[in-house]
C-alpha beads as a LAMMPS data file, in Angstrom:
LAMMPS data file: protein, C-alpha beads

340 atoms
339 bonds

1 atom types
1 bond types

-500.0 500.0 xlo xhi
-500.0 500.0 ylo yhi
-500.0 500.0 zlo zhi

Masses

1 110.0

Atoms # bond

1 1 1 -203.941 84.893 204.307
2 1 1 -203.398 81.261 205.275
3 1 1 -206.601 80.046 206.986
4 1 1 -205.540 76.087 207.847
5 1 1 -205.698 75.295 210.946
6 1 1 -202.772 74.855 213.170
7 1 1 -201.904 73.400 216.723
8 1 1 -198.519 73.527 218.547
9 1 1 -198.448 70.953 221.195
10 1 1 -195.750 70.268 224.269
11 1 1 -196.191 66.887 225.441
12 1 1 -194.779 67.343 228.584
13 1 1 -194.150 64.102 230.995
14 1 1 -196.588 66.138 233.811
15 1 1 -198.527 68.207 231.537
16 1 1 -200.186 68.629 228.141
17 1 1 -200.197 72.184 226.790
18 1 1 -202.137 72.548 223.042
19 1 1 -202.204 75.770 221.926
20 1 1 -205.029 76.610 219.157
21 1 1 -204.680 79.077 216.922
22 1 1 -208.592 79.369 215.976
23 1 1 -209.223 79.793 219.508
24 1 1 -205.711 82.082 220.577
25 1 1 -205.509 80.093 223.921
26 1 1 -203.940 77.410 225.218
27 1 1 -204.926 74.590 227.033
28 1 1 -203.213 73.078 230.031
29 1 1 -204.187 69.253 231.356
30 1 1 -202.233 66.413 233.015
31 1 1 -200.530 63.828 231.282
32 1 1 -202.171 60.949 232.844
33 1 1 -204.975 58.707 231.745
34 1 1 -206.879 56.498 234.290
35 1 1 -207.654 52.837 232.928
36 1 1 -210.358 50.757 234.370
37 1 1 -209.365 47.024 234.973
38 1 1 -208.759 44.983 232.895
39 1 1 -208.380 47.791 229.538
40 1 1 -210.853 49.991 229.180
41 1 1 -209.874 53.836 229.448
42 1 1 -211.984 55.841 232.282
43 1 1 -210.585 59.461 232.229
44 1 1 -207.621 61.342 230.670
45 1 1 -205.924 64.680 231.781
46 1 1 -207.036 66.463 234.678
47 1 1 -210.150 63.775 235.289
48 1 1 -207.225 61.278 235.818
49 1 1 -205.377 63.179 238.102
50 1 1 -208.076 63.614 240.396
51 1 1 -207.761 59.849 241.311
52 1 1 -204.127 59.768 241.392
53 1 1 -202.703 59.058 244.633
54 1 1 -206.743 57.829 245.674
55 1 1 -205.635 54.126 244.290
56 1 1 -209.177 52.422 243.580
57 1 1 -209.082 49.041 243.153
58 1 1 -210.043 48.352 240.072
59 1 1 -208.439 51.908 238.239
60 1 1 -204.865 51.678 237.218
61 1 1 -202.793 55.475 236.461
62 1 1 -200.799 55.631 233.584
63 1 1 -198.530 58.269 232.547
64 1 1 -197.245 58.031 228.847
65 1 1 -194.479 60.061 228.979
66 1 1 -191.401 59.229 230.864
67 1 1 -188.163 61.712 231.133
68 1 1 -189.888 63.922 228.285
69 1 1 -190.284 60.692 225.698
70 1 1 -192.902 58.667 224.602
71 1 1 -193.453 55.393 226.720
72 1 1 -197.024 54.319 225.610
73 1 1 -198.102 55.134 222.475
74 1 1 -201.714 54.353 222.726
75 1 1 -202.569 55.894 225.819
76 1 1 -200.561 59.205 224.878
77 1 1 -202.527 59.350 221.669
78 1 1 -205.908 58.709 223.157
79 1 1 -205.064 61.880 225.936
80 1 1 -204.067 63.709 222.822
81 1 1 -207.250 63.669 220.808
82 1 1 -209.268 63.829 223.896
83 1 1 -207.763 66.987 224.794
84 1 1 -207.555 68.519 221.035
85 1 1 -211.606 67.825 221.164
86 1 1 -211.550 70.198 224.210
87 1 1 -209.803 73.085 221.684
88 1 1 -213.100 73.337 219.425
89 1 1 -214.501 71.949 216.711
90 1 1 -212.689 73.580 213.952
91 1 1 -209.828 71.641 212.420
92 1 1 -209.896 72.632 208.666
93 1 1 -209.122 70.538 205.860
94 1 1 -205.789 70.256 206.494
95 1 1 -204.203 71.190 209.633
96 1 1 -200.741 71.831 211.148
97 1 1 -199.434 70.368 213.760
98 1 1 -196.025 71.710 215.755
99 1 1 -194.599 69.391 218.259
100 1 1 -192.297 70.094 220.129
101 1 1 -189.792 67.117 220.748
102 1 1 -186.273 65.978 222.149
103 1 1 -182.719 67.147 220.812
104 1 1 -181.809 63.899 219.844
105 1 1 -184.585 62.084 218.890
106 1 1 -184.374 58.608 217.043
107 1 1 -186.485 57.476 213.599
108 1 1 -188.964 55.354 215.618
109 1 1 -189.581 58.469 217.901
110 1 1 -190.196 60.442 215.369
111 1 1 -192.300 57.627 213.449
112 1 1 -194.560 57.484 216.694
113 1 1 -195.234 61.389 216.939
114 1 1 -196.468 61.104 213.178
115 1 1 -198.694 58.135 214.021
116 1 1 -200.223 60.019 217.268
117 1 1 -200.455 62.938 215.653
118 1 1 -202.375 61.524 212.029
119 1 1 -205.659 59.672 213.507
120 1 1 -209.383 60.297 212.930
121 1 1 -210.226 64.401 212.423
122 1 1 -206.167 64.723 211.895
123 1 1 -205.382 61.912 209.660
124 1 1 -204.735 64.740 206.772
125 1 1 -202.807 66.680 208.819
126 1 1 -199.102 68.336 208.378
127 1 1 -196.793 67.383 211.137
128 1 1 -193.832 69.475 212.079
129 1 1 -190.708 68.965 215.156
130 1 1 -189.582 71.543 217.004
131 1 1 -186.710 71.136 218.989
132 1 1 -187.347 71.902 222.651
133 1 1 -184.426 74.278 223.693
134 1 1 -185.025 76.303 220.599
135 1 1 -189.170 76.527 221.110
136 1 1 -188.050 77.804 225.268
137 1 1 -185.499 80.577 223.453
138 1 1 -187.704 81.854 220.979
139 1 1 -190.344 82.025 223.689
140 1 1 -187.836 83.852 226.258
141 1 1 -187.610 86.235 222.814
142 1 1 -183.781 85.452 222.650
143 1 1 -182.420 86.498 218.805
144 1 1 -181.434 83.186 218.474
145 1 1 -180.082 83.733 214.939
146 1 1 -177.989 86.508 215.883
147 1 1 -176.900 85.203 219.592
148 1 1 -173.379 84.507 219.983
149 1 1 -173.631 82.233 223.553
150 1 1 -176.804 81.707 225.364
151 1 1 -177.999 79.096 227.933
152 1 1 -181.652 77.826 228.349
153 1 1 -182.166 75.445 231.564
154 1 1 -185.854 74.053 231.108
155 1 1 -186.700 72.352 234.527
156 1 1 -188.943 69.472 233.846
157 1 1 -191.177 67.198 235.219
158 1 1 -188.435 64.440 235.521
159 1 1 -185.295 65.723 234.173
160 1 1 -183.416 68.818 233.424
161 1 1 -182.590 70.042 229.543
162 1 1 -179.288 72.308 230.136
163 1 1 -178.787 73.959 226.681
164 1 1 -176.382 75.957 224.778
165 1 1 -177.541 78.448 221.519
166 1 1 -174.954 79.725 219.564
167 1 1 -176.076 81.729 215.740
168 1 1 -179.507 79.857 215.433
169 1 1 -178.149 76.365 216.269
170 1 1 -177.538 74.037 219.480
171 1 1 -173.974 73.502 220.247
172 1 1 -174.322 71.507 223.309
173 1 1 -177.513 70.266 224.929
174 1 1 -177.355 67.734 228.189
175 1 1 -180.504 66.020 229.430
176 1 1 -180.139 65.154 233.639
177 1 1 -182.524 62.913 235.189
178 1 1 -183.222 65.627 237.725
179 1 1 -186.597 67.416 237.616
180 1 1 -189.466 68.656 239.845
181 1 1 -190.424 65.425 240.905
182 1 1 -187.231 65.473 242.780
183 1 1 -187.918 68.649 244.521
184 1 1 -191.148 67.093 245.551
185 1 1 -189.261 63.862 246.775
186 1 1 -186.673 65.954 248.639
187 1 1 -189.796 67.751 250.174
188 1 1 -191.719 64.707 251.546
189 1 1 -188.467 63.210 252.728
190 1 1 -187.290 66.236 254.514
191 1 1 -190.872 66.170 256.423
192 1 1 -191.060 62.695 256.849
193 1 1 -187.421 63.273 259.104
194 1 1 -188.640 66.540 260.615
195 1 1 -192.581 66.031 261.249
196 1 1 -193.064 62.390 261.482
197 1 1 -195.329 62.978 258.798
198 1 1 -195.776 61.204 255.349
199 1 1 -197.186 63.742 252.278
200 1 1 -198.201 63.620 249.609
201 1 1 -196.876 64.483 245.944
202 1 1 -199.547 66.575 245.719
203 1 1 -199.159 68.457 248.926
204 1 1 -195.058 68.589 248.339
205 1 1 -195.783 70.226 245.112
206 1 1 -197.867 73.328 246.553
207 1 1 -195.236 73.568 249.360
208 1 1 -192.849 73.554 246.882
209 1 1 -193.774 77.003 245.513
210 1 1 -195.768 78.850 248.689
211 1 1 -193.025 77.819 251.502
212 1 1 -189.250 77.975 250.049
213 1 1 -187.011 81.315 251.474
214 1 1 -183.900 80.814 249.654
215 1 1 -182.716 84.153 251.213
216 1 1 -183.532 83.413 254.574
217 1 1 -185.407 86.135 255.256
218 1 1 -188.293 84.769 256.870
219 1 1 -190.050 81.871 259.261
220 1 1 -193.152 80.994 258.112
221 1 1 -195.419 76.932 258.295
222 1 1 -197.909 75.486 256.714
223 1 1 -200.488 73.042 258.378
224 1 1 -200.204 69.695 256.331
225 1 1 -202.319 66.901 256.496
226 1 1 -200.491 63.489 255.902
227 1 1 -200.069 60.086 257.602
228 1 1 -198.170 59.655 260.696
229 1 1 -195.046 57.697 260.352
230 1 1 -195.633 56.430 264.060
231 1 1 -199.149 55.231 264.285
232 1 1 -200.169 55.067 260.890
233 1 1 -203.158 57.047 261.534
234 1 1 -203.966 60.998 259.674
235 1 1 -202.894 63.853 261.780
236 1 1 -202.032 67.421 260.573
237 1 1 -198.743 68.890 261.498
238 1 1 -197.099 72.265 260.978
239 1 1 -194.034 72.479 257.867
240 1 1 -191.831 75.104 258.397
241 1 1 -190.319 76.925 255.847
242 1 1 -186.991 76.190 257.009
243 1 1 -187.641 72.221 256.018
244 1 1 -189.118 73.044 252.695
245 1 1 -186.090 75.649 251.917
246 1 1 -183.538 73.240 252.908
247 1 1 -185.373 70.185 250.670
248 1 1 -185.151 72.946 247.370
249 1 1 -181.227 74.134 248.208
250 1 1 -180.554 70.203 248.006
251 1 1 -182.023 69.792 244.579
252 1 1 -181.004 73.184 243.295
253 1 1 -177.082 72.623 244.188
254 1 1 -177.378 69.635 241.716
255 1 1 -178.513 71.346 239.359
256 1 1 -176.325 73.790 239.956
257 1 1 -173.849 71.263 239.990
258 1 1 -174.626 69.994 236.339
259 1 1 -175.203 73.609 234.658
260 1 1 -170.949 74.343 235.683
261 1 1 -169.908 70.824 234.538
262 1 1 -171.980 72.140 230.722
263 1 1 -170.195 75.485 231.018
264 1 1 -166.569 74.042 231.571
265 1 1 -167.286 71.702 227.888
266 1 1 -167.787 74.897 225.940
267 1 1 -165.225 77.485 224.243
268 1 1 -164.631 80.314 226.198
269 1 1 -165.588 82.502 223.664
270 1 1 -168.599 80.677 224.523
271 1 1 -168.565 81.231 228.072
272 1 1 -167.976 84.642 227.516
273 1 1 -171.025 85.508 225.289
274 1 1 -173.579 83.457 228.080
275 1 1 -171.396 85.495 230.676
276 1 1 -172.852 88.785 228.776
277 1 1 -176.370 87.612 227.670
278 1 1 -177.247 85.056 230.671
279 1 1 -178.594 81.810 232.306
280 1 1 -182.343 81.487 231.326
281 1 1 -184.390 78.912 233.077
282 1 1 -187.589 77.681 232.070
283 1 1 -189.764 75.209 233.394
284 1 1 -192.491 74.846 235.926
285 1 1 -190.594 74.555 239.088
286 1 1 -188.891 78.257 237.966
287 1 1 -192.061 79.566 240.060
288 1 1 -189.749 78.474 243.382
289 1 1 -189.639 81.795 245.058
290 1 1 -185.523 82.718 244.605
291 1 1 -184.399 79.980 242.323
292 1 1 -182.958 82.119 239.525
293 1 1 -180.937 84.544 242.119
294 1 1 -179.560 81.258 244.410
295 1 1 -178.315 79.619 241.116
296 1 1 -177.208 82.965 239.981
297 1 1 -175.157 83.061 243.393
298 1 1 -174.098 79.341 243.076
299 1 1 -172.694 79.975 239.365
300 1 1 -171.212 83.419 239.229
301 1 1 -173.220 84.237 236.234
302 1 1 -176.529 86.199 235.007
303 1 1 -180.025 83.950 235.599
304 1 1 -183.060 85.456 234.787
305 1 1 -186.657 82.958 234.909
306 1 1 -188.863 82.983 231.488
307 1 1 -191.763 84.911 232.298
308 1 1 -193.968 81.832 230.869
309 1 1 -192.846 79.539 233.736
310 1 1 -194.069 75.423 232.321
311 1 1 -195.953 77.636 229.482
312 1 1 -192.747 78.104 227.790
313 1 1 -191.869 75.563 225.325
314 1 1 -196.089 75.348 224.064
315 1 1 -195.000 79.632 223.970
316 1 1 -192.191 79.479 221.561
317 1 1 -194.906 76.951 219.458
318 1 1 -197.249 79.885 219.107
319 1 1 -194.543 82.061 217.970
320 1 1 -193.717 79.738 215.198
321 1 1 -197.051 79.981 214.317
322 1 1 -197.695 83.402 214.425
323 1 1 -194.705 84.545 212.399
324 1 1 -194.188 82.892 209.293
325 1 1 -190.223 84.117 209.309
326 1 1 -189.772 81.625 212.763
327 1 1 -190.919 78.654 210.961
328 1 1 -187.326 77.764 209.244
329 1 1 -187.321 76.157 212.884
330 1 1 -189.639 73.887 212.289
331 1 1 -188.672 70.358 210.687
332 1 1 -191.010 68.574 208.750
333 1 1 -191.860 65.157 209.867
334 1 1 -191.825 63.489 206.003
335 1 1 -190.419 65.143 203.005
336 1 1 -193.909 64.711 201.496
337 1 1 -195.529 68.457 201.966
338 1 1 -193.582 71.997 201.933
339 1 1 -194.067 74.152 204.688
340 1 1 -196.333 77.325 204.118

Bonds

1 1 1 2
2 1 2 3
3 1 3 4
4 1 4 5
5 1 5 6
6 1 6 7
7 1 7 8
8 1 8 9
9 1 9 10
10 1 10 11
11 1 11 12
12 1 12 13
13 1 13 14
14 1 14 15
15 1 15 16
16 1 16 17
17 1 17 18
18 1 18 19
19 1 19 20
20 1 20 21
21 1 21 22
22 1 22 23
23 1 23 24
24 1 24 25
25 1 25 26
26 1 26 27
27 1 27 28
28 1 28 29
29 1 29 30
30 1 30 31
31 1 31 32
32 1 32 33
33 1 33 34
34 1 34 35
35 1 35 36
36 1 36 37
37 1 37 38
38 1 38 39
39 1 39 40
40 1 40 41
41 1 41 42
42 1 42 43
43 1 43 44
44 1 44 45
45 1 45 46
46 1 46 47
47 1 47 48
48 1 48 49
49 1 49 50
50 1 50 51
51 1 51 52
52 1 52 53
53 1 53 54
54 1 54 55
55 1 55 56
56 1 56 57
57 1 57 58
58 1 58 59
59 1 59 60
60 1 60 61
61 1 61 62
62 1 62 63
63 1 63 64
64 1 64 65
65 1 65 66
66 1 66 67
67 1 67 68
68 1 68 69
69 1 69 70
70 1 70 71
71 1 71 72
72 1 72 73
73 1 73 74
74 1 74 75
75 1 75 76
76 1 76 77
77 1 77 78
78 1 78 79
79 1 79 80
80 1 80 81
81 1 81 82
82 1 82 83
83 1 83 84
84 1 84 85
85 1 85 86
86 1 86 87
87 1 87 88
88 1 88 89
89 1 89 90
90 1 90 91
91 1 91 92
92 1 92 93
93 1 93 94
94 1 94 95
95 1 95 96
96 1 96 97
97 1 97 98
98 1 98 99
99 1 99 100
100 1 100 101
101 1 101 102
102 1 102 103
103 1 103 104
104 1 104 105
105 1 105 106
106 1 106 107
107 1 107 108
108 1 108 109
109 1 109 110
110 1 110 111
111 1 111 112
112 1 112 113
113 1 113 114
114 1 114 115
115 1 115 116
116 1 116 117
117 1 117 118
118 1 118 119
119 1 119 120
120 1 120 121
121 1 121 122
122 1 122 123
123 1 123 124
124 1 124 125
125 1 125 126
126 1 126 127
127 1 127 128
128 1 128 129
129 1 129 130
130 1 130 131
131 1 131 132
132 1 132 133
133 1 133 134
134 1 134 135
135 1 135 136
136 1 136 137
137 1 137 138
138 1 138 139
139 1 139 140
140 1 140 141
141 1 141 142
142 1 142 143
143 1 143 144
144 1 144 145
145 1 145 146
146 1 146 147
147 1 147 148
148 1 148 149
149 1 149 150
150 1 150 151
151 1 151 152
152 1 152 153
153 1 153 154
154 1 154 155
155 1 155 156
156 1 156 157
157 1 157 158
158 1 158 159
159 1 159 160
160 1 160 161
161 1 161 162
162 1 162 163
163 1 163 164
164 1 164 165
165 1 165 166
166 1 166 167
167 1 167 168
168 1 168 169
169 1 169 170
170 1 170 171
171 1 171 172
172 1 172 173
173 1 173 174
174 1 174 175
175 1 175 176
176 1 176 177
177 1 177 178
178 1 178 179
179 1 179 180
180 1 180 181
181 1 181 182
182 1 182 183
183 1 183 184
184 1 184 185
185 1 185 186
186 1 186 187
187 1 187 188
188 1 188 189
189 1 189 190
190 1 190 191
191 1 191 192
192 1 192 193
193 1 193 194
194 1 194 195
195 1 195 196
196 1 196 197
197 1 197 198
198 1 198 199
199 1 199 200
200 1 200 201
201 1 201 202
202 1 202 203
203 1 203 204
204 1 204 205
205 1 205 206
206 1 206 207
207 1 207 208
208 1 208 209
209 1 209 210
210 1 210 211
211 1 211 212
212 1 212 213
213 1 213 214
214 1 214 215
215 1 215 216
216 1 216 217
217 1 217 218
218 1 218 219
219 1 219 220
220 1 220 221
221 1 221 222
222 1 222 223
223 1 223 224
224 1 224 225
225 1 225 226
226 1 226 227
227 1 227 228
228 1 228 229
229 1 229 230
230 1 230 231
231 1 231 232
232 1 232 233
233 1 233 234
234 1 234 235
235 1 235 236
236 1 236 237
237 1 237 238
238 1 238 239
239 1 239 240
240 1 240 241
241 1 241 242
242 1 242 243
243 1 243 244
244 1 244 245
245 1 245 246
246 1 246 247
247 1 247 248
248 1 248 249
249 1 249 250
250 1 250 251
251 1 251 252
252 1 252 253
253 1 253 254
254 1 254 255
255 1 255 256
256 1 256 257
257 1 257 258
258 1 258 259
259 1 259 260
260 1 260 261
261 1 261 262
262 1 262 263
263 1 263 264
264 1 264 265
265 1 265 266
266 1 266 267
267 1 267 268
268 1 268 269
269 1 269 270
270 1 270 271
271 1 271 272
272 1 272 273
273 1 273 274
274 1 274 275
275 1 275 276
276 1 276 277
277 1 277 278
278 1 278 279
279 1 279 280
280 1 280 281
281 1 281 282
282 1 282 283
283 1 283 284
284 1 284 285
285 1 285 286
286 1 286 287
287 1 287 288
288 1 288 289
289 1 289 290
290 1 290 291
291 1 291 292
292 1 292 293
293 1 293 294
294 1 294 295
295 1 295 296
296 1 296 297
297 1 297 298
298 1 298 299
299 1 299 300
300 1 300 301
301 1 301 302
302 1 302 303
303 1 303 304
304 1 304 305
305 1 305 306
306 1 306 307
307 1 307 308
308 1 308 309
309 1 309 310
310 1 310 311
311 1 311 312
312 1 312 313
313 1 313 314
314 1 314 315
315 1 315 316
316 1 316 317
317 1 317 318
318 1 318 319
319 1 319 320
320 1 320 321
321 1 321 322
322 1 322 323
323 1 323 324
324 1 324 325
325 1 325 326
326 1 326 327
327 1 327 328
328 1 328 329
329 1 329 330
330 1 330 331
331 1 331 332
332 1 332 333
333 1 333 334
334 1 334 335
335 1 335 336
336 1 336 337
337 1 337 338
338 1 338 339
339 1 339 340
């Protein structure tokens, strides 16, 4: 039985998910850290977030990941170990560490997930790359070794990963800048022209999931508080659903958009096989109430939402872990230890 210690981790650009195998959970934090003038680090995670948008003078938010890559080293290491603390206290001798990491990522990438990843507790520990669209299929519980065409649309934070799975490898994988920060964006725009009202991200985001009717099939609002555009001063104001639908449809037509300009670049023997297994989107903004059947409308073909929503990708890391057959997946980071 092999008792080391093992982690798969999903640095996210909005969110951190570690899952522990010791433990059998997974943990779930923002990817923000909160630094106190002029460098001294004040909170990390979900402590961070809580000031975001609050702007204190003297506390500056940083997020370290930008468009699903690493943008500050330091402060995404420092989140890192502060969260893997928060798994237990049991790392083992030598632990195992699964990241989960961009298609095409370059030797100084890859250099900095090592040098994250291999610091105090860890500094012994075995690092292994998972690439992204494969962690999402294995997670969805596609055969992705025996697949002959398959799509997986993971909707991040910032972009959108469109890829195509064909007999255990990646054919064809597109990174958009399009994400859920645009749905948000979309959202606080449309209100801004309807209510008068500025939002915040914060506020876009749960309207995001609770208001959207992407069959039109009902009238609902939801009393906002934001800052009139007008006076300057807080008010509430009523958000129909028919402003927060519209603000979605906008963002989900580009995407949209982008998955058919993917589809036309493939073989049609391709196109064929993704005709007869599907469109599978993964991703935290999937929880949009009708996004999988409007795209399915918009494209003509089969789109069915993982079940493990923004949990996906840390998912398909715990299936690597838990079944020692998945793990020709996983790429070592150095050619220095063999996988076990």
């Amino acid at each position: 039985m092999n008792l080391r210690q093992a982690f798969g981790i999903d640095m996210g650009t909005g969110t951190v998910k570690i899952f522990d195998r010791s433990s059998n959970r997974i943990i779930k934090e923002m990817n923000m850290a909160a630094v106190r003038e002029p460098d001294t680090l004040f909170a990390v995670g979900n402590k961070a977030y809580e000031l975001f948008e609050k702007n204190p003078n003297d506390i500056r938010i940083i997020e370290p990941m930008q468009n699903g890559r690493i943008q500050d080293v330091v402060m995404m290491e420092a989140l890192l170990h502060t969260l893997l603390k928060k798994c237990g206290s049991y790392v083992g001798i030598m632990p195992v560490m699964y990241f989960s990491v961009p298609l095409d990522m370059t030797g100084l990438e890859r250099r900095a997930y090592s040098t994250i990843a291999q610091k105090g507790r860890f500094r012994n520990s075995t690092v292994y790359f998972v690439e992204k669209p494969i962690a999402d299929a294995l997670a969805i519980g596609i055969p992705v070794q025996r697949a002959q065409g398959v799509m997986v649309v993971n909707i991040g934070e910032q972009g959108t990963e469109i890829s195509v799975l064909s007999r255990g490898s990646i054919i064809l994988s597109r990174l958009i800048g399009i994400g859920g920060q645009d749905f948000n964006s979309s959202i606080i725009s449309e209100v801004r022209k309807k209510n008068n009202l500025t939002i915040s991200r914060r506020t876009a985001q749960r309207l995001k999931f609770t208001l959207p009717d992407l069959q039109d099939e009902k009238w609902e609002g939801c009393r906002v508080v934001g800052i009139d555009t007008n006076t300057g001063l807080p008010r509430d104001g009523i958000v129909s659903s028919r402003t927060v639908t519209a603000s979605v449809e906008n963002v989900l037509k580009q995407i949209g958009g982008e998955i058919s300009h993917v589809l036309e670049r493939i073989p049609t023997q391709t196109q064929a096989a993704i005709r007869d297994e599907g469109i599978f989107l993964s991703g935290g903004s999937t929880r949009i109430p009708g996004a999988n059947s409007f795209l399915k409308a918009h494209l003509d073909y089969p789109v069915a939402t993982s079940r493990y929503y923004e949990y996906g990708t840390v998912t398909g890391l715990k299936r690597i872990i838990d079944h020692p057959e998945l793990r020709r997946f996983a790429m070592l980071s150095t050619k220095r230890k063999p996988i076990r």
